[in-house]
Backbone as a ProteinNet text record, in pm:
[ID]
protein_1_A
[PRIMARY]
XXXXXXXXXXXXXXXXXXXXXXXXXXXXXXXXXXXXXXXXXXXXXXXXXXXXXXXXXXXXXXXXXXXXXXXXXXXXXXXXXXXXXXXXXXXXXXXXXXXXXXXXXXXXXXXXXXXXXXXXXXXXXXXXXXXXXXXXXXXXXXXXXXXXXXXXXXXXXXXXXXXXXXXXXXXXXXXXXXXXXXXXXXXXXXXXXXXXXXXXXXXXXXXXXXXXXXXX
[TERTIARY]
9800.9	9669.8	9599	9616.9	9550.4	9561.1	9705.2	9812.6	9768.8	9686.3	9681.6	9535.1	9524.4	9437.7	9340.9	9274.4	9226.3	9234.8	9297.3	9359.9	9244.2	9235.3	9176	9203.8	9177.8	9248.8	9134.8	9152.3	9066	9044.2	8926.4	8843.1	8944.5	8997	9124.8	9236.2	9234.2	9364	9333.6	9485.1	9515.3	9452.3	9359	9280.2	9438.6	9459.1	9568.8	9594.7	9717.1	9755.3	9755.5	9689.5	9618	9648.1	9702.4	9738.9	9652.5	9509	9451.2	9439.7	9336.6	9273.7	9136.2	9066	8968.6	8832.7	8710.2	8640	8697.3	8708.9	8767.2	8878.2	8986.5	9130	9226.5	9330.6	9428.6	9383.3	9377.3	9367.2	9485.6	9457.1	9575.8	9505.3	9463.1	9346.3	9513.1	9484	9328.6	9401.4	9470.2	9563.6	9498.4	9442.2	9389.7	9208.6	9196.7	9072	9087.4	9196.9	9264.4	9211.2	9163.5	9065.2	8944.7	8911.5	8724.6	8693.6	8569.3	8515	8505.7	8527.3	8497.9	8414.5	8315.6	8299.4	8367	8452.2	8472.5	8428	8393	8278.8	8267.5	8298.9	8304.7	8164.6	8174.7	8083.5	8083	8063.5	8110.2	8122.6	8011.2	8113.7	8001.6	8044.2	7945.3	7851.7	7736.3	7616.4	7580.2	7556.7	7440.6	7367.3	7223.9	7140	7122.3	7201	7175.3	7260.3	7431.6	7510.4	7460.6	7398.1	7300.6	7219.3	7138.3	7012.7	7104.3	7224.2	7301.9	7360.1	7397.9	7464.7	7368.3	7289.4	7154.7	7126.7	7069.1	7061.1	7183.2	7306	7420.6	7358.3	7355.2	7374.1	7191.1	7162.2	7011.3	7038.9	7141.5	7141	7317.1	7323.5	7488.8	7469.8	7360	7344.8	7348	7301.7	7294.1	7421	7511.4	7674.6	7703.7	7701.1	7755.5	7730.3	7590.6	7591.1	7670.5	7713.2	7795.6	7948.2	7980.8	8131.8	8181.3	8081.8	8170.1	8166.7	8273.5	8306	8296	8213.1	8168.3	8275	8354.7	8426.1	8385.1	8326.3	8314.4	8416.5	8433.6	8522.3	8507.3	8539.7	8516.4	8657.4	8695.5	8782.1	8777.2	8666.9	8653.4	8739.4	8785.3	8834.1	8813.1	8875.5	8806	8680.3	8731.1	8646.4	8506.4	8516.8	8406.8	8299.7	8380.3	8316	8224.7	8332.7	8309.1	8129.1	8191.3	8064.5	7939.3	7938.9	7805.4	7805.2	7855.4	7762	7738.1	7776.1	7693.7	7546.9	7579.6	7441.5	7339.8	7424.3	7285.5	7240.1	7339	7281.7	7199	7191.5	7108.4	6950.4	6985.5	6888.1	6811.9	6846.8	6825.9	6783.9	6872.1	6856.6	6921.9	6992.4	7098.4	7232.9	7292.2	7453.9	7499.7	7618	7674.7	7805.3	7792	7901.3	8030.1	8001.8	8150.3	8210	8350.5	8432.8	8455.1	8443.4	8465.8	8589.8	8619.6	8802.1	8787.8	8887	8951	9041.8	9003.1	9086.2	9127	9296.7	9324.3	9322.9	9352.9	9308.1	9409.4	9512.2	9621.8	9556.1	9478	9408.9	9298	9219	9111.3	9193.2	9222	9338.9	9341.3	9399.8	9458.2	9361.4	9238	9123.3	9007.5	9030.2	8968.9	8828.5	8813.1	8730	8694.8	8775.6	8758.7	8792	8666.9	8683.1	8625.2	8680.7	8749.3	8584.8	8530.5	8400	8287.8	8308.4	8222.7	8247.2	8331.8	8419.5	8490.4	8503.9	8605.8	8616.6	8488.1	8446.7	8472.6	8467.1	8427.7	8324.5	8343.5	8217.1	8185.7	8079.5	8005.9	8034.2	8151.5	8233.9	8195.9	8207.7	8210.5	8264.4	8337.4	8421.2	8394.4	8408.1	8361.7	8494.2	8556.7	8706.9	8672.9	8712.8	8773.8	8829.9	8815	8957.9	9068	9096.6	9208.1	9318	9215.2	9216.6	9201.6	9099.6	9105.6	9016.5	9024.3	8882.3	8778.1	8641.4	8585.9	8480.9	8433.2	8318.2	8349.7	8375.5	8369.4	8230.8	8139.3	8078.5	8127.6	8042.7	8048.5	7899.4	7893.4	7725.7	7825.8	7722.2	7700	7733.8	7756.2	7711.8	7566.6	7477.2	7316.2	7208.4	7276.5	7231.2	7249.4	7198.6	7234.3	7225.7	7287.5	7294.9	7180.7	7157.3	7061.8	7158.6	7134.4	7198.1	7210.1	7043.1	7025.8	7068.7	7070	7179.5	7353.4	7391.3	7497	7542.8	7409.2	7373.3	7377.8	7317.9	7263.5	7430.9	7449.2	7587.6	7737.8	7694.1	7821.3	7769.3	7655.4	7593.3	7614.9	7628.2	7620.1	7760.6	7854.8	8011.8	8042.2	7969.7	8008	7987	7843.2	7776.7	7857.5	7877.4	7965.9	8100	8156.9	8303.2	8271.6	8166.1	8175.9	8081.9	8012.9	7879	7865.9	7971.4	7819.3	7819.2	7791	7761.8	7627.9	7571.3	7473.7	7381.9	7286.3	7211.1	7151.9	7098.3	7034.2	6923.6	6953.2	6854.6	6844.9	6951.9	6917.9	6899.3	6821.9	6765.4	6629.1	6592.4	6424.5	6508.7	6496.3	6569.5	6432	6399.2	6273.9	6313.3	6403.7	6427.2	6441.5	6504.8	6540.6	6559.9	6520.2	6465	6591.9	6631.8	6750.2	6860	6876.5	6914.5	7032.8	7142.9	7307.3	7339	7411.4	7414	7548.5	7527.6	7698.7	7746.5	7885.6	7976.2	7971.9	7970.3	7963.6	8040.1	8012.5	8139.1	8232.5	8336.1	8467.2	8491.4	8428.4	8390.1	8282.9	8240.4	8125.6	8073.4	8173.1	8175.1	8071.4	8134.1	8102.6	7973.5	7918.9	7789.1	7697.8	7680.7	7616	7587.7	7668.6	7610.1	7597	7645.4	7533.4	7356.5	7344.3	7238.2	7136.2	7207.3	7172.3	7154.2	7246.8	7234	7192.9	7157.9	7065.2	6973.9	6912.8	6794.9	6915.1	6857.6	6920.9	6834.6	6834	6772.2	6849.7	6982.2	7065.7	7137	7328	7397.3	7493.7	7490.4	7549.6	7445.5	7356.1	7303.2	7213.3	7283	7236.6	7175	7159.1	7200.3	7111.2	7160.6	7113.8	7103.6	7020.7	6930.4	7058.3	6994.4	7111.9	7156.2	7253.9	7296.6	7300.4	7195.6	7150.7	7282.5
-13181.1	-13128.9	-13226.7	-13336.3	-13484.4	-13450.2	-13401.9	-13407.9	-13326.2	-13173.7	-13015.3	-13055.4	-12987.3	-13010	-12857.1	-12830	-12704.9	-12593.7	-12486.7	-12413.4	-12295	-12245.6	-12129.9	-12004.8	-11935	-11833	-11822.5	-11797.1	-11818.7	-11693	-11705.7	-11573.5	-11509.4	-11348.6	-11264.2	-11280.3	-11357.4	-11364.2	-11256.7	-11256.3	-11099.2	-11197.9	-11118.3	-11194.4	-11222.7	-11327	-11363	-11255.4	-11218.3	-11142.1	-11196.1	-11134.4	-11210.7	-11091.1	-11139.9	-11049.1	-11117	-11077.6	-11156	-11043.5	-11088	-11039.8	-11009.8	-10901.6	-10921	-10870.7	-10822.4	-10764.5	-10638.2	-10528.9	-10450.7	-10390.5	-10537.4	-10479.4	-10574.8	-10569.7	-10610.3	-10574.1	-10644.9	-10588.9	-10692	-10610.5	-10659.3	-10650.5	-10750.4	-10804.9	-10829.7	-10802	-10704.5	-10559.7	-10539.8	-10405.3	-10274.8	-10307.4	-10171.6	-10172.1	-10236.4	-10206	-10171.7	-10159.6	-10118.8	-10042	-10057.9	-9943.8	-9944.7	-10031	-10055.9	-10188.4	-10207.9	-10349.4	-10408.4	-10528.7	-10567.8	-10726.2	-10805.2	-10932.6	-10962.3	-11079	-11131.7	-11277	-11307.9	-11456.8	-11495.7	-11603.1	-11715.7	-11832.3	-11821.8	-11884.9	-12003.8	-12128.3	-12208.2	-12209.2	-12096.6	-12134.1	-12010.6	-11949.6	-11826	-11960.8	-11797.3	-11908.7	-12074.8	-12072.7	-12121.3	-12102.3	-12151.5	-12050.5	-12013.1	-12111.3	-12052	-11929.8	-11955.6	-11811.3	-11714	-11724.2	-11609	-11541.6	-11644.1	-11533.1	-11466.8	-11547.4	-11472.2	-11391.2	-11344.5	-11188.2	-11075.2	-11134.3	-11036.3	-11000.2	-11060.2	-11062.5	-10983	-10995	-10955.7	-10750.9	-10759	-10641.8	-10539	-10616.8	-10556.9	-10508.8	-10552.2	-10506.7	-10427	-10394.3	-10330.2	-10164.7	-10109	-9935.2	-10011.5	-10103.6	-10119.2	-10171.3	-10248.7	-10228.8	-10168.7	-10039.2	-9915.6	-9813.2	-9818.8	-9721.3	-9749.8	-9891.1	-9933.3	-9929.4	-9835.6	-9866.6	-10011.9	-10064.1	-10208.5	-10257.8	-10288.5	-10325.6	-10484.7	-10549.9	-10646.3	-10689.3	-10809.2	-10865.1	-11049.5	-11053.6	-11225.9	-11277.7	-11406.7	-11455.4	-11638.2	-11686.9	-11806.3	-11885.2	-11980.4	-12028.7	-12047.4	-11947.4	-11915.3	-11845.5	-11789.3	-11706.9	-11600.6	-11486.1	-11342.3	-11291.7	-11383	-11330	-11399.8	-11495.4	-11545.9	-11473.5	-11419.1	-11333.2	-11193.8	-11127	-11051.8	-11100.8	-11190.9	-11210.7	-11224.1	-11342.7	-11380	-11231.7	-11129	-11012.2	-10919.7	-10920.3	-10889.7	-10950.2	-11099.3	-11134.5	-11110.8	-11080.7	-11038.9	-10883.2	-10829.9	-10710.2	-10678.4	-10773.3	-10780.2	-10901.7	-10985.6	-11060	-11040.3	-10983	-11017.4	-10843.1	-10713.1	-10554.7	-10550.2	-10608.1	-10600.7	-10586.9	-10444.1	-10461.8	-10431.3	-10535.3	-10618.2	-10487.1	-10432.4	-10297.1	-10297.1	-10428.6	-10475.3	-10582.4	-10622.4	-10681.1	-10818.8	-10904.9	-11025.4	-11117.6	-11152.4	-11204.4	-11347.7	-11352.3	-11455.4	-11505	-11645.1	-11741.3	-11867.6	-11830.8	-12029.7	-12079.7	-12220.8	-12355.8	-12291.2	-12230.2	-12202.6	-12067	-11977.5	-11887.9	-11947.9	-12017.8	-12095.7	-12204.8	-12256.9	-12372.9	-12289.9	-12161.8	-12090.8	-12006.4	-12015.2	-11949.4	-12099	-12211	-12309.5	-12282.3	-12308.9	-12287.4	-12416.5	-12471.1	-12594.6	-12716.8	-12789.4	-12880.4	-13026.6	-13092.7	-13215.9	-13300.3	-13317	-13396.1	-13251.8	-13200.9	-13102.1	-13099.4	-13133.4	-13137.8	-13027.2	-13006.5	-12904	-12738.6	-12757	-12624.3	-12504.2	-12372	-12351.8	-12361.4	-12386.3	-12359.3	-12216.5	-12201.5	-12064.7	-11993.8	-11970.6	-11943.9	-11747.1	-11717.2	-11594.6	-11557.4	-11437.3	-11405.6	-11250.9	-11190.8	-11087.7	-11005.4	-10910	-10846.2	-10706.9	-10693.5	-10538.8	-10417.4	-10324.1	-10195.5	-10255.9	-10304.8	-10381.3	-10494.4	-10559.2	-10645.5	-10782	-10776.8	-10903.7	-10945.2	-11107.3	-11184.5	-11244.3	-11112.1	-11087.1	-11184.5	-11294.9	-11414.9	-11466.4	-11585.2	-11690.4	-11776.1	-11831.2	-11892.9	-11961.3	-12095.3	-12167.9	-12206.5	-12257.9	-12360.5	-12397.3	-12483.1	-12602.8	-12544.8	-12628.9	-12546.5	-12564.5	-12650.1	-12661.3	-12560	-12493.2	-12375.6	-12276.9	-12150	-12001.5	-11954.7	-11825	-11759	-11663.8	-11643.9	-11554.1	-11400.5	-11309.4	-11222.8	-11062.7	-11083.5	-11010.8	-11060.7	-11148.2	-11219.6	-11159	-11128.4	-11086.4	-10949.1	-10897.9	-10766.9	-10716.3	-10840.1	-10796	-10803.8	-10881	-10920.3	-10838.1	-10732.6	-10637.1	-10553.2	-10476.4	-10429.5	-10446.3	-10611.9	-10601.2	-10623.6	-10674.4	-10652.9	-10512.3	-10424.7	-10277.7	-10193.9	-10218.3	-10203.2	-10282	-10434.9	-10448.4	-10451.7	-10373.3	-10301.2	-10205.5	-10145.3	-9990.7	-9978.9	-10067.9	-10078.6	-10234.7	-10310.1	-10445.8	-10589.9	-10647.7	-10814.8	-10800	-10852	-10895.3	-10959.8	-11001.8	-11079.7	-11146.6	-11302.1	-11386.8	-11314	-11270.9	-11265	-11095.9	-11028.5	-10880.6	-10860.9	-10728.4	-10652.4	-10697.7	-10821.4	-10856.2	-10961.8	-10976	-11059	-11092.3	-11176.3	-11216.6	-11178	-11152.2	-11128.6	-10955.7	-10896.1	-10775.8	-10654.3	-10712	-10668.9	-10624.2	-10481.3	-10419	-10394.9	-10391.7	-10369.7	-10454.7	-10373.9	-10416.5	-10477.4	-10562.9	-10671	-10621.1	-10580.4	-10542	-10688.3	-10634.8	-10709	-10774.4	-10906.3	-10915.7	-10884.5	-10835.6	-10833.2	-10929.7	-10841.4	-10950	-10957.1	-10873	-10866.8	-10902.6	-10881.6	-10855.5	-10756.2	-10595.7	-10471.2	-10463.3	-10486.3	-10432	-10540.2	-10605.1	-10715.6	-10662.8	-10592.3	-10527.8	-10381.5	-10367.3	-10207	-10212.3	-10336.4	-10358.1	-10350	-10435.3	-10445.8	-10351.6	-10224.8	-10142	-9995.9	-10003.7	-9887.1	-9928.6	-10072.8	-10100.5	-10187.5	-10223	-10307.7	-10443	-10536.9	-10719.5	-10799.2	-10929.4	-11032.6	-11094.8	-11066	-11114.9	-11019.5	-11020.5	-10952.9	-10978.3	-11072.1	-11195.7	-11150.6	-11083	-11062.5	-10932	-10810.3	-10665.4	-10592.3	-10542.4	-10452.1	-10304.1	-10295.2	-10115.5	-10067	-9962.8	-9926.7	-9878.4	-9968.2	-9918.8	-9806.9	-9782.3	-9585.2	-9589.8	-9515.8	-9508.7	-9428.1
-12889.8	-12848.8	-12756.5	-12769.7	-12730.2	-12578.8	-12518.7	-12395.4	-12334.8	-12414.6	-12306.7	-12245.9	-12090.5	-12046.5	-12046	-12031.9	-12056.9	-11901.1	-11903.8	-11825.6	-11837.9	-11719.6	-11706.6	-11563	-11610.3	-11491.8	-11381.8	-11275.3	-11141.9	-11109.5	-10993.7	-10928.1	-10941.7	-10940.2	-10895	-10954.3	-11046.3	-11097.2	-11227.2	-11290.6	-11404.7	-11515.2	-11602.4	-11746	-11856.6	-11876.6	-11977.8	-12048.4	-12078.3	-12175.6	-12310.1	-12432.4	-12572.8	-12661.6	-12749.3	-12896.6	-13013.2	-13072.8	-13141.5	-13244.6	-13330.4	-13466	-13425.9	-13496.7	-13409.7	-13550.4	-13552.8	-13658.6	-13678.4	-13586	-13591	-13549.1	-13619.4	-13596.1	-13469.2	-13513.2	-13439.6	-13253.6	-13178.6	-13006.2	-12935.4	-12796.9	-12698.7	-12613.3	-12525.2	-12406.2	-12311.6	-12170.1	-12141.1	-12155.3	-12196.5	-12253.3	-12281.8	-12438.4	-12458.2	-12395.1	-12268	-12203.7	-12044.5	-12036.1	-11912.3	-11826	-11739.1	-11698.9	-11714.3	-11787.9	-11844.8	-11788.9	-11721.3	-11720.7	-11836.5	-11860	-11996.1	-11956.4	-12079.5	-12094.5	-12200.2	-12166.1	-12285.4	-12268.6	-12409.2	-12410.2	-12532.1	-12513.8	-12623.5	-12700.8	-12810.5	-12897.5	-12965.7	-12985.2	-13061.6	-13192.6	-13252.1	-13382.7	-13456	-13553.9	-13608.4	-13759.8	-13771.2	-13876.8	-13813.2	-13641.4	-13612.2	-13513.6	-13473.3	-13492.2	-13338	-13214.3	-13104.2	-13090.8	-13139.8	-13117.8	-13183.7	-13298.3	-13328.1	-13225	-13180.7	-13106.2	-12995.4	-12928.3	-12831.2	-12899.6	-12983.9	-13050.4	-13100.1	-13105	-13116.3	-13003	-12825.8	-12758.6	-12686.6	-12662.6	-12626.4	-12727.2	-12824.1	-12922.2	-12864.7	-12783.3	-12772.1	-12630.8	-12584.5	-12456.4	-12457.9	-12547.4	-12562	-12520.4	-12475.2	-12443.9	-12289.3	-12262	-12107.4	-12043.3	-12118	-12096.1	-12088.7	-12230.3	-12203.9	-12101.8	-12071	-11959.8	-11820	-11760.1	-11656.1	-11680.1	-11861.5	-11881.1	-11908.4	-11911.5	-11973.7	-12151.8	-12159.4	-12310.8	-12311.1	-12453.2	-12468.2	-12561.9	-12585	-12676.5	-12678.9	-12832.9	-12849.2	-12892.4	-12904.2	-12990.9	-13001.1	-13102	-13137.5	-13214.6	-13252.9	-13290.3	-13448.4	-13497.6	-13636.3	-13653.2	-13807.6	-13890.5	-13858.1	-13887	-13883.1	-13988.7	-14161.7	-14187	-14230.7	-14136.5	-14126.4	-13983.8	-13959.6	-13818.9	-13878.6	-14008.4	-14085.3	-14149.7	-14219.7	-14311.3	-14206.1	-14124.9	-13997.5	-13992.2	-13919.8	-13888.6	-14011.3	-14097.6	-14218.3	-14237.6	-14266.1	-14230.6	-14154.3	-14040.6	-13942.4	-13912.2	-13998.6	-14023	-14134.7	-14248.9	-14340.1	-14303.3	-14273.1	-14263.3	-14140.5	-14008.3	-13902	-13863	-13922.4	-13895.7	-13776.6	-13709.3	-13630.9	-13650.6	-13626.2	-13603.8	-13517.4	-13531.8	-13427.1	-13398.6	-13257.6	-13263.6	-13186.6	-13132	-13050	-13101.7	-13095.3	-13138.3	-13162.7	-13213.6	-13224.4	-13270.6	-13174.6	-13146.9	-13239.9	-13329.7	-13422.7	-13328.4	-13251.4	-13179.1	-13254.7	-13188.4	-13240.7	-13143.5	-13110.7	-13010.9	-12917.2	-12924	-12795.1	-12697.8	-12762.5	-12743.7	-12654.6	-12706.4	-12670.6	-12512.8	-12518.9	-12436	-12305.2	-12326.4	-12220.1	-12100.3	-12156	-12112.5	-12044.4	-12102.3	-12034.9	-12140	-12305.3	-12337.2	-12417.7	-12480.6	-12536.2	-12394.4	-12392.5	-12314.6	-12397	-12420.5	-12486.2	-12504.8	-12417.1	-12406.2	-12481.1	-12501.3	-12576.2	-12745.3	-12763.9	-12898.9	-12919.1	-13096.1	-13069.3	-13093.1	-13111.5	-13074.8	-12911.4	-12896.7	-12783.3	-12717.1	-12594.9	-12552.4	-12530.2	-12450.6	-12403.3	-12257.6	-12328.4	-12144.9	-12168	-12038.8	-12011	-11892.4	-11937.9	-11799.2	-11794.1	-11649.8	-11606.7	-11560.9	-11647.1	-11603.3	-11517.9	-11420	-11415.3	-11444.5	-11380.5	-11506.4	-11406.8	-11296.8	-11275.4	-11375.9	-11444.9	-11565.6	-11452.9	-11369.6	-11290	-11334.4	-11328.2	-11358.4	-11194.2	-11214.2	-11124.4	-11129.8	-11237.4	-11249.1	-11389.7	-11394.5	-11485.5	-11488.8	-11575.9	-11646.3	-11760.4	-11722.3	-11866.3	-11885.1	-12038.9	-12043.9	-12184.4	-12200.5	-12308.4	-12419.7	-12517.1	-12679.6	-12699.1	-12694.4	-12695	-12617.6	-12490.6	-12403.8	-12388.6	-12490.4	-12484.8	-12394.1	-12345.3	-12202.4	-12194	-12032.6	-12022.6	-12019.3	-12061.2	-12078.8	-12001.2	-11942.5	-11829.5	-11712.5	-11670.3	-11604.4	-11573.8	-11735.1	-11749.1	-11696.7	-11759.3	-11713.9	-11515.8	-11506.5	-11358.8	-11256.2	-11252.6	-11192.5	-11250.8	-11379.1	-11378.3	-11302.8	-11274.3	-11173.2	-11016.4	-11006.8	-10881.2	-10862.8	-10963.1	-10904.6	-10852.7	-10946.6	-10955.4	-10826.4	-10762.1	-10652.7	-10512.1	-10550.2	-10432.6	-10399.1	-10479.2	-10419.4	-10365.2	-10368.6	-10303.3	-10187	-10201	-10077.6	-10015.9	-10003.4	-9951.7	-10027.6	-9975.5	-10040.7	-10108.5	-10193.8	-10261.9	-10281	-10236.7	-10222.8	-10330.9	-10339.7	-10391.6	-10483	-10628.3	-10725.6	-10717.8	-10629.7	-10695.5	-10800.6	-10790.5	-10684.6	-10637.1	-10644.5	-10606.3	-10515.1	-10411.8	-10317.4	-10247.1	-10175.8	-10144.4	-9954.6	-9954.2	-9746.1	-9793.3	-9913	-9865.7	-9971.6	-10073	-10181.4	-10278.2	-10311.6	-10364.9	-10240.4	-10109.7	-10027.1	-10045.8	-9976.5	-9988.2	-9836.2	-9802.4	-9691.7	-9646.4	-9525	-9414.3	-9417.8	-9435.4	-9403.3	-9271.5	-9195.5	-9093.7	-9001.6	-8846.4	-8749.3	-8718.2	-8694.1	-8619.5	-8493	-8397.1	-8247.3	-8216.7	-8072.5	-7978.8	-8001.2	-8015.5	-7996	-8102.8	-8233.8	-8322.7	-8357.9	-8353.4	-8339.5	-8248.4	-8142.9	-8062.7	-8113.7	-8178.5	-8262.3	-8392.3	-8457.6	-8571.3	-8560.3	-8426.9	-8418	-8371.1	-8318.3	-8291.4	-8390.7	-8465.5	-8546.3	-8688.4	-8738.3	-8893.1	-8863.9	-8961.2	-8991.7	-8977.6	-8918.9	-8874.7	-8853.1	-8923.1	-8884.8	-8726.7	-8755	-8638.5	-8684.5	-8589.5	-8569.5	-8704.7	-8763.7	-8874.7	-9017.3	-8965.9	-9128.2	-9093.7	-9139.7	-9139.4	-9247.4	-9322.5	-9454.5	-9426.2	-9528.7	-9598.7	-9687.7	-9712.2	-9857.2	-9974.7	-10052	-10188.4	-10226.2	-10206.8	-10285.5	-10364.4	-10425.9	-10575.4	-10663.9
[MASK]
++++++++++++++++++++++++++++++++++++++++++++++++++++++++++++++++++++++++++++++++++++++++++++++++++++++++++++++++++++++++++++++++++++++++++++++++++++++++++++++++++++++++++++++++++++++++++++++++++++++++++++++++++++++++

């Protein structure tokens, strides 16, 4: 363990293939989500009190996943049924239940995803990754174990992955962008031709930075 360095899969590459245990049931990542956006994101450890407020948080915003088709999966290098019991608890103590899956990882599981990093100890950290129904990994995040995630955040950027495959680059802090508000950004030209009728047929600061109103 001393020797492995911590590995993780890059922008575009296929999300590891993973046979785990999970709260509800045996899964096969990214397998049986094939076709679905998914997050999957890691916790350091269940029963304390920041991964709490993030599973509450994550579970408060789980109709607003669902409405973009994306499936939420946690997982930590706990037990399963210690995963079991924590959301019991927090469905008793807290009136929250927890309705997506929580993955029982061991350290090779963890290793292969770039989640345990050595100067953190040996816990995971708070990695999150952003898949495709391709099963590609479309945004990776990490933070601390001491720094819970913002989660609308999480929210906002499956949105705007979703939005910019089909329309456009994205701008800084959509949809409140301070040059252009919700508005989707042209691709820039690769000619003269086509730079001269950018500028002519949309809204441009220059020929290099165009856009157009979001299709709702």
């Amino acid at each position: 363990m001393e020797n492995e360095k911590p590995s993780m899969p890059l922008l575009g590459d296929d999300f590891p293939a993973l046979k785990v245990q999970s709260t509800h049931g045996p899964m096969n990542l990214p397998g049986d989500l094939k076709g679905k956006w998914f997050v999957f994101f890691s916790h350091p450890a269940d029963f304390t009190p920041v991964c709490t407020t993030e599973f509450v948080a994550f579970q408060k915003r789980y109709e607003q996943f669902e409405a973009l088709g994306c499936k939420l999966v946690g997982m930590s290098v706990d037990q399963v049924f210690s995963h079991i019991k924590w959301v019991q608890w927090i469905k008793t103590e807290l009136n929250v239940e927890i309705k997506f899956p929580i993955v029982a990882a061991n350290d090779a599981v963890a290793m292969k995803l770039g989640m345990l990093h050595p100067g953190k100890g040996s816990n995971t950290v708070r990695a999150v990754f952003i898949v495709d129904p391709a099963s590609k990994v479309r945004l990776i995040m990490y933070y601390p174990q001491e720094i819970g995630r913002n989660m609308d955040e999480i929210v906002r950027v499956v949105k705007a992955l979703q939005i910019s495959d089909k329309q456009g680059a994205i701008a800084a802090g959509w949809p409140h962008n301070e040059l252009i508000g919700d508005r989707v950004i042209i691709p820039p030209a690769t000619n003269e031709a086509d730079a001269d009728k950018r500028l002519k047929d949309n809204e441009c600061y220059d020929w290099w930075f165009c856009h157009k109103p979001l299709e709702k």
